[in-house]
C-alpha positions as CSV (number, residue, x, y, z in Angstrom):
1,X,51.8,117.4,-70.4
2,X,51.6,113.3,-70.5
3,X,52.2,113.0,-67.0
4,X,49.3,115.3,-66.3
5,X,46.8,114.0,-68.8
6,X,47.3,110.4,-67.1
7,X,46.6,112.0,-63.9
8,X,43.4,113.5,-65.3
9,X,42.5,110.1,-67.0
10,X,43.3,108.4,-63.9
11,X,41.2,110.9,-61.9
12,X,37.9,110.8,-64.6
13,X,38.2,107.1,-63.7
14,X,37.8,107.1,-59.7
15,X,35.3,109.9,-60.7
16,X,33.1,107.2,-62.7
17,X,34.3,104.1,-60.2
18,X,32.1,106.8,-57.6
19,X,29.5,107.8,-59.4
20,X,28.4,103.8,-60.6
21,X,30.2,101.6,-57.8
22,X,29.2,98.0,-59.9
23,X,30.7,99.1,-63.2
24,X,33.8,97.4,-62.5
25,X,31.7,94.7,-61.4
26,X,29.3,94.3,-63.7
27,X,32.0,94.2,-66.6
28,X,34.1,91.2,-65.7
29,X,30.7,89.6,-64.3
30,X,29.9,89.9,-68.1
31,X,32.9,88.4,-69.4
32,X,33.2,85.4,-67.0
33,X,29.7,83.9,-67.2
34,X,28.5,81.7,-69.6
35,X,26.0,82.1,-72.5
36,X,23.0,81.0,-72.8
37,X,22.4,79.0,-75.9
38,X,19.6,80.4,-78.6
39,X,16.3,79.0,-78.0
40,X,14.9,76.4,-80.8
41,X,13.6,77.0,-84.1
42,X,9.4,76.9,-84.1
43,X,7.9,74.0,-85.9
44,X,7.3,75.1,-90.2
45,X,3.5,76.3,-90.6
46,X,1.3,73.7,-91.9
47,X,-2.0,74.1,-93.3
48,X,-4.2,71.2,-93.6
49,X,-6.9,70.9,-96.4
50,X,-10.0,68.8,-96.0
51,X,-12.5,68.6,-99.0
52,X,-15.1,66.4,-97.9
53,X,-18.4,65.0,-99.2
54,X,-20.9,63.0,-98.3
55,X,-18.2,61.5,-95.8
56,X,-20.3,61.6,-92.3
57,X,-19.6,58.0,-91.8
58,X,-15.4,58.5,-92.1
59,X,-15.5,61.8,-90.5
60,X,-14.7,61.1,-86.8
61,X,-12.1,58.9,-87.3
62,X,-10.6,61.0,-90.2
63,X,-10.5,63.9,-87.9
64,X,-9.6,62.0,-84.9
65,X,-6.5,61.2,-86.5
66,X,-5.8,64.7,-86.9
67,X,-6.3,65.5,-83.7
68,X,-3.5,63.4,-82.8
69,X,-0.8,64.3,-85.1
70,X,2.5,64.4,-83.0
71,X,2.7,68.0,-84.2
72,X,1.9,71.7,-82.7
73,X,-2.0,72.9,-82.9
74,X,-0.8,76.0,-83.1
75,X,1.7,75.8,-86.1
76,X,-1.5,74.2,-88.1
77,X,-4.1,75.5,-89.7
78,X,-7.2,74.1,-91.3
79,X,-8.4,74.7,-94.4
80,X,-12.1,72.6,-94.9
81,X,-14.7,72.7,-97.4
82,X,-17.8,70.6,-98.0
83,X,-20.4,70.5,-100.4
84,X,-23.3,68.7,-102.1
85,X,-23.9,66.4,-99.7
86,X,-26.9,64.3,-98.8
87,X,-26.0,62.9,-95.5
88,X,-24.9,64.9,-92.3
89,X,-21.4,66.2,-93.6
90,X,-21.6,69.7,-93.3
91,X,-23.0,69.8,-89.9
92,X,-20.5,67.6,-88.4
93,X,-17.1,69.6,-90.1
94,X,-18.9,73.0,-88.5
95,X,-19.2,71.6,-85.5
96,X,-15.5,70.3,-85.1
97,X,-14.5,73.7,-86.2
98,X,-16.3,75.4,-84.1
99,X,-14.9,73.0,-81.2
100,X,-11.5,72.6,-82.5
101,X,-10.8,76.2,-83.9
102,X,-9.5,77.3,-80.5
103,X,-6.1,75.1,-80.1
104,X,-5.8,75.4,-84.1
105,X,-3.4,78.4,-85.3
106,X,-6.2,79.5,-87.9
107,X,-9.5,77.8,-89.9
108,X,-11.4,78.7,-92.6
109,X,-14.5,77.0,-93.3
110,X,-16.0,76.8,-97.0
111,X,-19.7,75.0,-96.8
112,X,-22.2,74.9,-99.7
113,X,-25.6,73.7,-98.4
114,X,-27.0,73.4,-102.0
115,X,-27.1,71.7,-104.1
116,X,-27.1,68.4,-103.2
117,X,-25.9,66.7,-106.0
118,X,-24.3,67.6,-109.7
119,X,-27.0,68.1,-112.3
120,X,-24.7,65.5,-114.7
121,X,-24.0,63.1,-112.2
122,X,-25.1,59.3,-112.2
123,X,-25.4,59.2,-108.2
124,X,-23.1,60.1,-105.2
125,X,-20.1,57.8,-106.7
126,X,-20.2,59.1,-109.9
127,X,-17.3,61.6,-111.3
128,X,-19.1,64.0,-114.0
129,X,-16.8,66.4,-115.4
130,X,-18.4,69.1,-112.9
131,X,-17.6,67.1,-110.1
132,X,-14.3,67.1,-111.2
133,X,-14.1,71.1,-112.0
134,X,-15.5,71.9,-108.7
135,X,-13.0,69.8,-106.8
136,X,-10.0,71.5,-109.0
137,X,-11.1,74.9,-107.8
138,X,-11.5,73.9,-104.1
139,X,-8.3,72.8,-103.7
140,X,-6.9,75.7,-105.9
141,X,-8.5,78.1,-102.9
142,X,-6.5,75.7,-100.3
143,X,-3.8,75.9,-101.8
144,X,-4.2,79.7,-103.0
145,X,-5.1,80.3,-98.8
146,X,-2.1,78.5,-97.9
147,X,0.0,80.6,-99.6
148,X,-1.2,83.7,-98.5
149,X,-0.8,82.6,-95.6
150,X,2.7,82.2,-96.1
151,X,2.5,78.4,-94.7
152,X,5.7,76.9,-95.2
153,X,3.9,73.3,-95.8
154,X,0.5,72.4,-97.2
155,X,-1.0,68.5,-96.4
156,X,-4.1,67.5,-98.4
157,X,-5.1,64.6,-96.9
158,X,-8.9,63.0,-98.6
159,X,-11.7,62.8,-95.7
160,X,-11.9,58.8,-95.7
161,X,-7.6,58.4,-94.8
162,X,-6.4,57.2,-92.0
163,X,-3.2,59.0,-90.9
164,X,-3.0,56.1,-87.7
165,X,1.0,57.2,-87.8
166,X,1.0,60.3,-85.3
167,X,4.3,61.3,-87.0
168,X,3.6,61.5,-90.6
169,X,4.4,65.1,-91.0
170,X,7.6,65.2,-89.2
171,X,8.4,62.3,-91.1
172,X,7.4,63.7,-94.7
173,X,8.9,66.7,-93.8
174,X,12.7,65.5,-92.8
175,X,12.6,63.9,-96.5
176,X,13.1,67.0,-97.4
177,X,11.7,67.0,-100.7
178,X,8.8,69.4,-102.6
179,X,6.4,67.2,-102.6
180,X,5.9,63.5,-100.9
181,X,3.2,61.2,-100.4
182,X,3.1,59.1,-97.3
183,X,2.3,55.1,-98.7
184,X,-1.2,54.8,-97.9
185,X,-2.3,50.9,-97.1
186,X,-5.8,49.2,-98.2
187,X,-7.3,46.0,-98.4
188,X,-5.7,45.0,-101.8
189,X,-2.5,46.1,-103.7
190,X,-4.5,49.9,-104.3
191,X,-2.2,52.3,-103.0
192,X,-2.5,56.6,-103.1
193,X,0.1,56.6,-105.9
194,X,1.1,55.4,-109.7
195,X,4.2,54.0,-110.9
196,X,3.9,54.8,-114.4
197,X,1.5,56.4,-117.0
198,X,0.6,56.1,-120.3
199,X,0.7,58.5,-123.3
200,X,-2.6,59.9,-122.3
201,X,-1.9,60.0,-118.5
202,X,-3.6,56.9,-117.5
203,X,-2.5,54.4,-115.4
204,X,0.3,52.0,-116.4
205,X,1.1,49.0,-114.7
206,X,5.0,48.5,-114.0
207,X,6.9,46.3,-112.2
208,X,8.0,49.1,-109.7
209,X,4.5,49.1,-107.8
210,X,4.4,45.9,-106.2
211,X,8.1,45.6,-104.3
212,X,7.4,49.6,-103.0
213,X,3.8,48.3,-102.1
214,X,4.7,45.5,-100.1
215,X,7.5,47.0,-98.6
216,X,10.3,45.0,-100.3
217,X,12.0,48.3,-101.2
218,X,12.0,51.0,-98.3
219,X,12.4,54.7,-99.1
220,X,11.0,57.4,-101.0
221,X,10.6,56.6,-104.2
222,X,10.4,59.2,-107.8
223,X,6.6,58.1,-109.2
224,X,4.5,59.8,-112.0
225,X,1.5,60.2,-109.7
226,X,0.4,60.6,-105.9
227,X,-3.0,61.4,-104.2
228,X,-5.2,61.2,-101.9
229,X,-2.6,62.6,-99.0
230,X,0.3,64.0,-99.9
231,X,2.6,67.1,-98.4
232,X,3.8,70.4,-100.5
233,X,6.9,72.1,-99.0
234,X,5.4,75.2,-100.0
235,X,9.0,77.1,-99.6
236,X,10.7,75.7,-102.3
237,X,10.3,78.3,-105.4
238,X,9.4,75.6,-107.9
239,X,6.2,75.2,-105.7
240,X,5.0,78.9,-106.9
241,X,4.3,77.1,-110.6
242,X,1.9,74.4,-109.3
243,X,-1.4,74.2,-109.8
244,X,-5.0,72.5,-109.3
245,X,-6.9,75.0,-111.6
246,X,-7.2,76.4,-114.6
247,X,-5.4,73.4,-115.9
248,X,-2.1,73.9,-117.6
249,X,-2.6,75.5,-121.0
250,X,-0.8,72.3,-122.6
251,X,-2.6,70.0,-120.6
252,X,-5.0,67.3,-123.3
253,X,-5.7,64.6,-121.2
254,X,-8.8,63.4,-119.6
255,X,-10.4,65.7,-117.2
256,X,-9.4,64.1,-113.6
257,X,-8.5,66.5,-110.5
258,X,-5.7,63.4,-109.8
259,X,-4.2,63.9,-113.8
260,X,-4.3,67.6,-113.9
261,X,-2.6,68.3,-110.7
262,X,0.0,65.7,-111.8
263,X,0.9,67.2,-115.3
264,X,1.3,70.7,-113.1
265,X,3.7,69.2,-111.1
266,X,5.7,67.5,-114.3
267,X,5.5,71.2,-116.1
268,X,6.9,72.9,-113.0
269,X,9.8,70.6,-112.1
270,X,8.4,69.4,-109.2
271,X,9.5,65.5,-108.9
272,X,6.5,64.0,-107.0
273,X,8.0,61.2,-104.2
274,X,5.8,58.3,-102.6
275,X,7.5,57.2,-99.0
276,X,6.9,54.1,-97.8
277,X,9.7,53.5,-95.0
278,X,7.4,53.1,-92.2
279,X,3.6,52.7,-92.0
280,X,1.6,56.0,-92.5
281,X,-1.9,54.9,-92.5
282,X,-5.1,53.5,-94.7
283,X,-7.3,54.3,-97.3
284,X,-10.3,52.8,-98.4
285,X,-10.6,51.1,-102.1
286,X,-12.6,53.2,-104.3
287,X,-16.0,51.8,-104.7
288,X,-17.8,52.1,-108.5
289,X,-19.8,54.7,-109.9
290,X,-23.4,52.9,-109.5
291,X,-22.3,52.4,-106.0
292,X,-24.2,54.5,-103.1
293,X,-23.3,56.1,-99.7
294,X,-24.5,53.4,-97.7
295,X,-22.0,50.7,-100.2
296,X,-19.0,53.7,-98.8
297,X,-20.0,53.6,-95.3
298,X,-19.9,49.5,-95.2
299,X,-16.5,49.7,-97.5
300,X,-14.9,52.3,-94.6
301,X,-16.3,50.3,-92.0
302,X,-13.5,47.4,-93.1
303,X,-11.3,50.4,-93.2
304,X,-11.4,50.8,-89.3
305,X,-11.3,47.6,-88.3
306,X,-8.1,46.9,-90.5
307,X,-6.5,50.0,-88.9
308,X,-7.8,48.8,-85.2
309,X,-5.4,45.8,-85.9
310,X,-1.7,47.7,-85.2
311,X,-3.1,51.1,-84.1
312,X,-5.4,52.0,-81.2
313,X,-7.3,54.7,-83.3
314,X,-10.2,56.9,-81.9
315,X,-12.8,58.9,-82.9
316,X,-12.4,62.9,-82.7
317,X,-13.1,63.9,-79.3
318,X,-14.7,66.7,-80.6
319,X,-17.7,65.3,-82.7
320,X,-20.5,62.9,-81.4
321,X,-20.7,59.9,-83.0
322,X,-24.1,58.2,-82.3
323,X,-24.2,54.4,-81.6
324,X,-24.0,52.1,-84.1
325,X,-27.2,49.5,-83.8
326,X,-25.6,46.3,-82.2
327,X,-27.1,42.8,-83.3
328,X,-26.4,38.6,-83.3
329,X,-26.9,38.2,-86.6
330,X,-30.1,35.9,-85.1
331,X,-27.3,33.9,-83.7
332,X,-28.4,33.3,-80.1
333,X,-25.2,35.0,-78.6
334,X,-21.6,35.9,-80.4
335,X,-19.5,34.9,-77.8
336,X,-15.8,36.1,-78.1
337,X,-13.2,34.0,-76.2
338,X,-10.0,35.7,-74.9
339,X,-7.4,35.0,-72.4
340,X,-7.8,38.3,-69.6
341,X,-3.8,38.9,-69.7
342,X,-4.7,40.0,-73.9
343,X,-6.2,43.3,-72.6
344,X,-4.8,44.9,-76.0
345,X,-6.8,41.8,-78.2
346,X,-9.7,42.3,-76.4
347,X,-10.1,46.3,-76.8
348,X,-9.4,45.9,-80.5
349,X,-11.9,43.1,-81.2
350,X,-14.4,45.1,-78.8
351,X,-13.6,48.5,-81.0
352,X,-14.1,46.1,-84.4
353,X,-17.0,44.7,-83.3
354,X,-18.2,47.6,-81.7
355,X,-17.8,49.4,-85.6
356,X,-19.1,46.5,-87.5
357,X,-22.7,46.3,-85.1
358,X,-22.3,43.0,-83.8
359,X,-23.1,42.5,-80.1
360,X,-20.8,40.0,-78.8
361,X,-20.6,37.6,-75.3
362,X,-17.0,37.8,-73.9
363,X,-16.0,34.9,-72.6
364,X,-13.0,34.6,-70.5
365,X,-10.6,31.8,-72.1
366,X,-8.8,29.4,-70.5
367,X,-5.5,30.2,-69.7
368,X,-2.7,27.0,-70.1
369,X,0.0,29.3,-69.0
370,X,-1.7,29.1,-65.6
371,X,-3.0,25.4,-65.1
372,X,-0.9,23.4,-63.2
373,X,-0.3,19.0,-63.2
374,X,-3.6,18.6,-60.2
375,X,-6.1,21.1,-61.8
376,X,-5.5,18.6,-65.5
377,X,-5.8,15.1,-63.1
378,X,-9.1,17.3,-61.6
379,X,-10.5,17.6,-65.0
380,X,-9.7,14.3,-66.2
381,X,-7.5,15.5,-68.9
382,X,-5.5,12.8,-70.7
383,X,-3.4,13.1,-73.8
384,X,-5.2,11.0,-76.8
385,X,-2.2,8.1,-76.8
386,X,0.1,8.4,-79.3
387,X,-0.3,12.2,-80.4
388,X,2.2,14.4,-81.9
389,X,1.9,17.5,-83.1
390,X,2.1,16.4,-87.4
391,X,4.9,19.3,-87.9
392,X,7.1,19.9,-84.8
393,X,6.7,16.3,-83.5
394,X,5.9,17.9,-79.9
395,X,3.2,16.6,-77.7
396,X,0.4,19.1,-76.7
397,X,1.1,22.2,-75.1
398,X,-0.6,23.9,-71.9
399,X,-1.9,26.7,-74.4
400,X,-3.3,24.1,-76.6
401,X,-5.1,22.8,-73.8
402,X,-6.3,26.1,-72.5
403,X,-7.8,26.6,-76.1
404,X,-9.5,23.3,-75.9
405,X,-11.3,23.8,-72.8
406,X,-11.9,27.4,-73.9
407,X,-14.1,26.3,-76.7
408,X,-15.3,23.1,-74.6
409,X,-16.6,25.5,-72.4
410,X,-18.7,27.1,-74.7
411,X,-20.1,24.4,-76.0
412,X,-21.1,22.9,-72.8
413,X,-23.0,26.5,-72.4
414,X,-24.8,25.8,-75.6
415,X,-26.3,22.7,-74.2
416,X,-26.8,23.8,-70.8
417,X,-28.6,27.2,-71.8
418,X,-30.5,25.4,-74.8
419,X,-29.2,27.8,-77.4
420,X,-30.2,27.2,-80.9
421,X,-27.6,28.3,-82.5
422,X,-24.0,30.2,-81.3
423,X,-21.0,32.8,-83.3
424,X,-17.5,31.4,-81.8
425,X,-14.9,34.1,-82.3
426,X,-11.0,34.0,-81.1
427,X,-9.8,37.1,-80.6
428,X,-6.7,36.9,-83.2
429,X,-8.9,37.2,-85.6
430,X,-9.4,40.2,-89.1
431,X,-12.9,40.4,-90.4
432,X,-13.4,41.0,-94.7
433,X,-14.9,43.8,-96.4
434,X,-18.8,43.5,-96.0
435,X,-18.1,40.5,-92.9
436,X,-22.4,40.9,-91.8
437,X,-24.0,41.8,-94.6
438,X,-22.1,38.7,-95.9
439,X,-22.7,36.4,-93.2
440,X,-26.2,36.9,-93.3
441,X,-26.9,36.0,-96.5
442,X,-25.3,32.7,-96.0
443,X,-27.4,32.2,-92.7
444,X,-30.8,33.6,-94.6
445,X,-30.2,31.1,-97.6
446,X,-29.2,28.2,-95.0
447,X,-32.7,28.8,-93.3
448,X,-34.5,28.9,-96.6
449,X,-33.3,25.5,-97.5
450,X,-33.6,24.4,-94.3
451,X,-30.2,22.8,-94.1
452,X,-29.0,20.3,-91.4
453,X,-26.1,21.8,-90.5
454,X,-24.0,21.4,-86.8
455,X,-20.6,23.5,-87.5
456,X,-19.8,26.1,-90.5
457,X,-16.6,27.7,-90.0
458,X,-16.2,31.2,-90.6
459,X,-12.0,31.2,-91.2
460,X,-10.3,28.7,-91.3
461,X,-6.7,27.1,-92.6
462,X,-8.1,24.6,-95.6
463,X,-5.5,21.6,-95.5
464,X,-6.4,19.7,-98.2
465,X,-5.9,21.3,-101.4
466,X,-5.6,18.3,-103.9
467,X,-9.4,18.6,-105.0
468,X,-12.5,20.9,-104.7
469,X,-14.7,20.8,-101.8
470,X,-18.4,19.8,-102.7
471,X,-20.7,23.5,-103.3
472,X,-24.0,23.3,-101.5
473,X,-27.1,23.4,-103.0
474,X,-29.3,26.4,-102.8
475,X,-26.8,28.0,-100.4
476,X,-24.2,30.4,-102.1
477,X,-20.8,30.3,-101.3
478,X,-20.8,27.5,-98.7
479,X,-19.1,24.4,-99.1
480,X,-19.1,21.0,-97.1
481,X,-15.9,21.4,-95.5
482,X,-12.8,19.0,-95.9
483,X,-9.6,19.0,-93.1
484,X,-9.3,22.2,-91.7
485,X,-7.1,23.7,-89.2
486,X,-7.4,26.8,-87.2
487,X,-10.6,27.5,-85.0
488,X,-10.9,31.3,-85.6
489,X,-14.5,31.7,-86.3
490,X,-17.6,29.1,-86.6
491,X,-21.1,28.9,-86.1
492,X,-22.5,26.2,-84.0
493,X,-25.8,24.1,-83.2
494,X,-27.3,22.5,-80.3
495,X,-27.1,19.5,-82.6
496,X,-23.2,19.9,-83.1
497,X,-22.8,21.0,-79.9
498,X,-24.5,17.9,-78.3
499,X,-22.0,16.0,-80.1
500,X,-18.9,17.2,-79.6
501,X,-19.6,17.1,-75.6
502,X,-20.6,13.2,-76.7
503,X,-17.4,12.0,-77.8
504,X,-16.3,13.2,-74.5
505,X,-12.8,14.2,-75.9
506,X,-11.3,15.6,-72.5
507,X,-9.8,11.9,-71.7
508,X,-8.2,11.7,-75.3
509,X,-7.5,15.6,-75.9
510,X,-5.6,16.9,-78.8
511,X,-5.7,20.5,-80.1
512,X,-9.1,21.6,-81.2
513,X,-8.7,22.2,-84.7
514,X,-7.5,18.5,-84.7
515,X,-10.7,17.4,-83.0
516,X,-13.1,19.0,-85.3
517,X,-12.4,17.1,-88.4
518,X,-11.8,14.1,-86.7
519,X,-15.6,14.8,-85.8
520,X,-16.5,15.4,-89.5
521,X,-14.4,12.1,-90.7
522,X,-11.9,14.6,-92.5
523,X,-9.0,13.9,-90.8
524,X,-5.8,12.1,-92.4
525,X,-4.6,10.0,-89.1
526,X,-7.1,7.1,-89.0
527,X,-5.6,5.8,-85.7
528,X,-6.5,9.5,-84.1
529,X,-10.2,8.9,-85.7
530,X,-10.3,5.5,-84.1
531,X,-10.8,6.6,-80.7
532,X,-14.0,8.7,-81.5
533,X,-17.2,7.1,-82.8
534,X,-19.7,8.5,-84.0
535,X,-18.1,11.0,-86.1
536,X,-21.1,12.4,-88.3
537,X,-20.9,16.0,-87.1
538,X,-22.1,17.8,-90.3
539,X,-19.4,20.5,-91.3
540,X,-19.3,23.1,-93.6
541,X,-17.8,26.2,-94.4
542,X,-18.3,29.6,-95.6
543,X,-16.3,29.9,-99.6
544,X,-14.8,32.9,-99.8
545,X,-13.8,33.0,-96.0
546,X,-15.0,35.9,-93.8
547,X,-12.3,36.4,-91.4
548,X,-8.8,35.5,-91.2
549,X,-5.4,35.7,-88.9
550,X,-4.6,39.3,-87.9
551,X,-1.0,37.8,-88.1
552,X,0.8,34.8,-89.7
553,X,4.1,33.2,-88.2
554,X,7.2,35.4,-89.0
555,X,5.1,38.5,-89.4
556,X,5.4,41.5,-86.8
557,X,3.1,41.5,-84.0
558,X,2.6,37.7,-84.5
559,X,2.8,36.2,-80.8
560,X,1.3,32.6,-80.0
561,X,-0.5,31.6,-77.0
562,X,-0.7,28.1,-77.4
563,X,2.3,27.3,-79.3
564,X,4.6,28.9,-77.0
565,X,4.0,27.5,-73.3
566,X,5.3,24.5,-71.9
567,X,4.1,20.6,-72.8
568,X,1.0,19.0,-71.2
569,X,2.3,17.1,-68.6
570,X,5.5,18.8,-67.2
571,X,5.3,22.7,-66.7
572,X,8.8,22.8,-66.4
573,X,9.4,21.9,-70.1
574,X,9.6,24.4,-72.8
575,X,8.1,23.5,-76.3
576,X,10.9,23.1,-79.1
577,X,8.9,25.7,-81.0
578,X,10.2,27.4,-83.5
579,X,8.1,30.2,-85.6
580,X,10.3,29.7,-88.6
581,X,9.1,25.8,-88.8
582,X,6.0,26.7,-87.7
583,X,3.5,25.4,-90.9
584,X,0.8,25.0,-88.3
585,X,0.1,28.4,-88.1
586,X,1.7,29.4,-91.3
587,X,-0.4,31.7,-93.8
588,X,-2.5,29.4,-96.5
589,X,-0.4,28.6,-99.4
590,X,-1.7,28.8,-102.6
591,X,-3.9,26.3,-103.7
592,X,-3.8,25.0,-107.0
593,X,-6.2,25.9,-109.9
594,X,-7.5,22.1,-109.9
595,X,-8.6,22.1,-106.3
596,X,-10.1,26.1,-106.2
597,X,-13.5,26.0,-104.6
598,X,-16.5,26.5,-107.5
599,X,-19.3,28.3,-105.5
600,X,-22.0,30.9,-106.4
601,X,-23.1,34.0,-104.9
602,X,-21.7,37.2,-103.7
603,X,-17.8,37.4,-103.5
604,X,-15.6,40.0,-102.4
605,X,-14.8,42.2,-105.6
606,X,-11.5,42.7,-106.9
607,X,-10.0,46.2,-106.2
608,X,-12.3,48.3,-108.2
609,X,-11.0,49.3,-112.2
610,X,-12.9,53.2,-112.8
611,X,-10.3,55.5,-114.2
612,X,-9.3,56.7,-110.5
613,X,-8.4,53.5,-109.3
614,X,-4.6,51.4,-109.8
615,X,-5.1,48.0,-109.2
């Protein structure tokens, strides 16, 4: 009986082999080839919350940086709201929708047209307790919407921040923490985050917030309070006990959508983080109560130009963003000198100026890298005998040279063209908060008093610092200037202009921010003085200064184009510089109490000190 039922297993086999010839085949095909690895894991969903008001003047950059998050359109959606607004807010958040709903996984839109302000508010600025209890429940519904729509991640983010790091939310995200801030950056120490609080939830100053601020700790730090942007991993269970509204039942402090959401997180067990190892992006410094829209716009105007400096950010593609009105400030021209090879300098300073409404005049510098020994005997250019640079010890370079006849150039233009008065800008250059309005004043009070003036410097490295400079009469904050260095910004005369070609300072050249004070009578070396007479060029300069460095030596991103090419006379000899012994160009030390400036008028404010603010 075995031997048959083998045959009959033996035949039900050539039976099957017949009736599906590949079997065979197919089976050990199956077993010999290789597998396929499993495809990769889709990107968490992320829903992004915008509650935005009165913020048509931050909006296209705001959303422009969303728009360029290094992360998938269609594992985001947006969740937007707008309301009591009296500028053009509400339009320009439905129109981006509209545009950008299409690559976006999802949007929901919450406007409210009327009314335009809170019934118990002071002005736009101003933080009523209704302000406050609206703004609890809006975010409450983004959060609620988030929820339900089972996004893994939620990212409020305030309509005047700057993400400029296309990463962020990769970045948050592989912290892998419940909830994280990114380290947002601003003008002064104010950051989007607290390191300590008192007994009634207000802000306590520790020493903690400075070393995280300034980066001399790098991580992600445990704090009592983030805001402004910050990302909830919406997966982790203790996220299901946080809340914006009602307020927790044991909550007693003051009324602030910041303080309440913070207390949540403390009652739930949720640790709140603030990251700072890379750079995330910028906020603005909260302006004051009394303070308008039009005082916001000008303070988030500063905001662009300070992100401009390492990031090339962009307005949403999706928005229109009318012109800003360009003017000269009634400067005859603003003329901005940079070398061509600095394309990236130029397109920032264009984009600042651009943002700031100043029309400028670019001016191709000169560039030492490329002048050779004939083209300096063409020119007449000799070395003023016996100069050393008063640090390194060097002789002049072919950048310092290029410099010189950069701004010799201009000022020969001045003459020729009979301009009045000129704006000389270098292109390394960061403008203050307010930099026209500012400016302005000075030049309106300057022609009120009808002062002679031929030079005021703009920015400027003040070297002596043993004694005040000397205040100017009738002209707030403008001083008569001492020995400077640095030529970054100053306006100029026909007068001054007429005399600086006169000393004829081609056949004795030093570096320009030597020449200037030597033309003022300011300058320590009385043998270099010696070989210029007259030197009655009447100097001043702008106290506060109005623009500064974009970068000081040892910084990153600092790069020298006159320090850094060979000397004057041999192009095949390097400079012995060296950035660490590099004073020159080193950021201004302090200067004493004794020798601080004493001028009237309209200084930058501190950070402001309302209850929302830090520092």
């Amino acid at each position: 009986m075995r031997a048959v039922g083998a045959v009959g297993a033996a035949a039900l086999c050539v039976l099957l082999a017949a009736l599906v010839p590949d079997a065979a085949s197919e089976l050990v095909t199956l077993v010999q080839e290789q597998l396929k690895p499993e495809s990769s894991l889709l990107k968490p969903k992320v829903m992004i919350a915008i509650v935005a008001r009165n913020a048509a003047h931050s909006l296209p950059h705001h959303l422009g940086c969303i728009e360029r998050l290094e992360y998938p359109k269609e594992r985001i959606a947006i969740w937007a709201a707008s309301d009591h607004n009296v500028d053009n807010t509400t339009a320009m958040l439905r129109e981006w929708l509209k545009r950008a709903q299409s690559v976006y996984h999802y949007v929901e839109w919450r406007p409210m047209e009327e009314p335009k302000s809170y019934t118990d508010e002071w002005g736009p600025k101003h933080w009523p307790p209704s302000r406050f209890n609206h703004v609890l429940k809006l975010r409450q519904a983004a959060l609620k919407a988030a929820r339900e729509r089972w996004a893994d991640y939620i990212l409020f983010v305030d309509s005047d921040n700057l993400l400029t790091n296309p990463r962020v939310l990769n970045l948050l995200m592989a912290e892998n923490l419940t909830l994280a801030a990114p380290m947002l950056e601003s003008r002064s120490l104010y950051s989007n985050y607290w390191c300590g609080v008192t007994p009634q939830g207000y802000y306590k100053r520790t020493p903690d917030y400075q070393p995280i601020r300034e980066w001399k700790r790098l991580g992600c730090y445990a704090v009592p309070m983030v805001h402004s942007t910050f990302l909830i991993d919406l997966r982790r269970a203790a996220s299901r006990d946080l809340a914006f509204y009602p307020p927790h039942p044991d909550y007693s402090w003051a009324f602030d959508d910041i303080m309440v959401f913070a207390f949540s997180a403390r009652q739930a067990g949720v640790q709140m983080y603030v990251c700072n190892r890379e750079h995330y992006g910028l906020l603005p410094v909260p302006l004051k109560a009394q303070q308008s829209v039009e005082d916001e716009s000008e303070s988030f105007i500063h905001t662009i130009t300070e992100a401009l400096i390492d990031h090339d950010i962009e307005p949403s593609e999706h928005l229109y963003s009318p012109p800003s009105p360009q003017s000269t400030m009634g400067f005859d021209a603003i003329f901005l000198i940079n070398l061509k090879r600095r394309l990236d300098r130029r397109t920032r300073m264009l984009k600042s100026m651009y943002s700031l409404g100043l029309h400028p005049t670019l001016t191709d510098a000169v560039d030492g890298k490329a002048l050779n020994s004939s083209q300096l005997q063409a020119l007449g250019i000799e070395m003023l005998p016996g100069y050393k640079d008063p640090y390194s010890g060097r002789v002049l370079t072919r950048g310092e040279i290029g410099c010189f006849l950069s701004h010799y150039s201009i000022w020969k233009q001045v003459v020729e063209r009979g301009l009045e008065r000129v704006l000389l800008l270098e292109d390394d250059v960061r403008f203050e908060p307010r930099f026209k309005r500012r400016l302005q004043a000075i030049i309106d009070d300057i022609d009120k008093t009808q002062l002679d003036w031929d030079l005021i410097y703009v920015g400027r490295k003040r070297m002596q610092v043993q004694q005040p400079e000397q205040s100017v009469a009738g002209v707030n904050n403008l001083v008569r200037a001492d020995y400077s260095y640095w030529t970054l910004g100053y306006a100029l005369s026909q007068q001054g202009a007429r005399k600086l070609l006169a000393a004829k300072p081609l056949s004795r050249m030093l570096p320009v921010d030597e020449f200037l004070p030597i033309m003022f009578n300011k300058h320590p070396n009385t043998q270099f003085m010696s070989h210029f007479e007259p030197r009655d060029l009447k100097a001043f300069s702008v106290e506060p200064l109005l623009i500064y460095p974009t970068h000081y030596t040892g910084e990153p991103g600092y790069f020298s184009d006159t320090e850094t090419s060979t000397i004057w006379d041999d192009e095949a000899v390097a400079t012995d510089w060296d950035r660490q012994q590099a004073r020159k160009t080193a950021q201004q030390g302090s200067i004493r109490a004794v020798a601080q400036n004493s001028v009237g008028g309209d200084s930058p404010p501190p950070a402001a000190r309302a209850s929302r603010d830090e520092l």
